[in-house]
C-alpha positions as CSV (number, residue, x, y, z in Angstrom):
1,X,-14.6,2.3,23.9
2,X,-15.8,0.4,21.1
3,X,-18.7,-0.2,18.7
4,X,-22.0,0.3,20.9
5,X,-24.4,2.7,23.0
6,X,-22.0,4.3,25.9
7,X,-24.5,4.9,29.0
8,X,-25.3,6.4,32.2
9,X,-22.8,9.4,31.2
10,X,-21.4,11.0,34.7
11,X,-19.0,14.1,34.3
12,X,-17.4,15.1,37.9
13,X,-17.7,17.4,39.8
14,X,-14.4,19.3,39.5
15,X,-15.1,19.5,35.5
16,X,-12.3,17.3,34.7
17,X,-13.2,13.4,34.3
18,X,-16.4,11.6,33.1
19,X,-17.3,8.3,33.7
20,X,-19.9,6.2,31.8
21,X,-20.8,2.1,31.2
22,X,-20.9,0.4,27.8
23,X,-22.2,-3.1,27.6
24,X,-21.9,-3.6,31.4
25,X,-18.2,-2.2,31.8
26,X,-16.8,0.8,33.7
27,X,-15.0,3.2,31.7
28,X,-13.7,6.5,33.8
29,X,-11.9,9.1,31.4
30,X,-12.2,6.5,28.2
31,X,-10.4,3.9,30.4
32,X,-11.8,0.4,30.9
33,X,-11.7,-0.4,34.6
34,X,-11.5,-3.8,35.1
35,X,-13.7,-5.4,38.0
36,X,-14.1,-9.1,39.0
37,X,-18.0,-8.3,38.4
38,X,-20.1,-9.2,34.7
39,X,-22.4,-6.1,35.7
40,X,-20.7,-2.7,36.2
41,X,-23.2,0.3,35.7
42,X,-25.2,3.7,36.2
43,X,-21.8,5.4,37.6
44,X,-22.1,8.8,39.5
45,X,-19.1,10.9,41.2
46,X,-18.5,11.4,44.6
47,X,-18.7,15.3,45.5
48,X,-15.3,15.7,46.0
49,X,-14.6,13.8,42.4
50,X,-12.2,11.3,44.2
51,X,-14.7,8.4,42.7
52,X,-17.1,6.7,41.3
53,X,-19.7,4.8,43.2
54,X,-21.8,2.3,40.6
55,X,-24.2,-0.9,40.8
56,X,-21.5,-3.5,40.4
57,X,-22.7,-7.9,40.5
58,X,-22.7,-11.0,39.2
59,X,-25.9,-10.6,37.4
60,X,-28.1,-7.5,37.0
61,X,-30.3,-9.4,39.6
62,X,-27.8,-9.6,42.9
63,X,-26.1,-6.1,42.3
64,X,-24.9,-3.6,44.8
65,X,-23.0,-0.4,45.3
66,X,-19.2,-0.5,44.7
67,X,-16.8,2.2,45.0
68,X,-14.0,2.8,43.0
69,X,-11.3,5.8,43.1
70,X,-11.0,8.0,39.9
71,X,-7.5,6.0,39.0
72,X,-9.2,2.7,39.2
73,X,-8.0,1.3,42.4
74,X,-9.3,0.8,45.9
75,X,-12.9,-1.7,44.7
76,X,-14.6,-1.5,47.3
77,X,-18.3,-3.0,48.0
């Protein structure tokens, strides 16, 4: 990630990934996970640390749940 605050810090379950925001982007393991959304944040791991389910929207305004598996694929809203 790059010059600013990283937030909403989420290690998984199993011990082995984290996942975080930083300026409105997903990042899972220090990856940027590209979505078609501006506004990706406050991630947190499924029990079974298969994904990430975070507040994904056009503006911070009209935002809802998305899911996303820990590789990056599968969005789903």
């Amino acid at each position: 990630a790059s010059d600013g605050y990283i937030y909403g810090y989420s290690p998984s379950p199993d011990g082995k990934h984290i996942a975080y925001h930083q300026d409105y982007k997903l990042y899972i393991d220090g990856n940027y996970i590209e979505t078609p959304y501006q506004f990706n944040f406050a991630p947190k791991w499924s029990p079974d640390s298969s994904g990430v389910v975070f507040w994904c929207g056009p503006n911070n305004d009209q935002s809802n749940y998305c899911w996303i598996n820990k590789d990056g694929t599968g969005l789903k809203e």
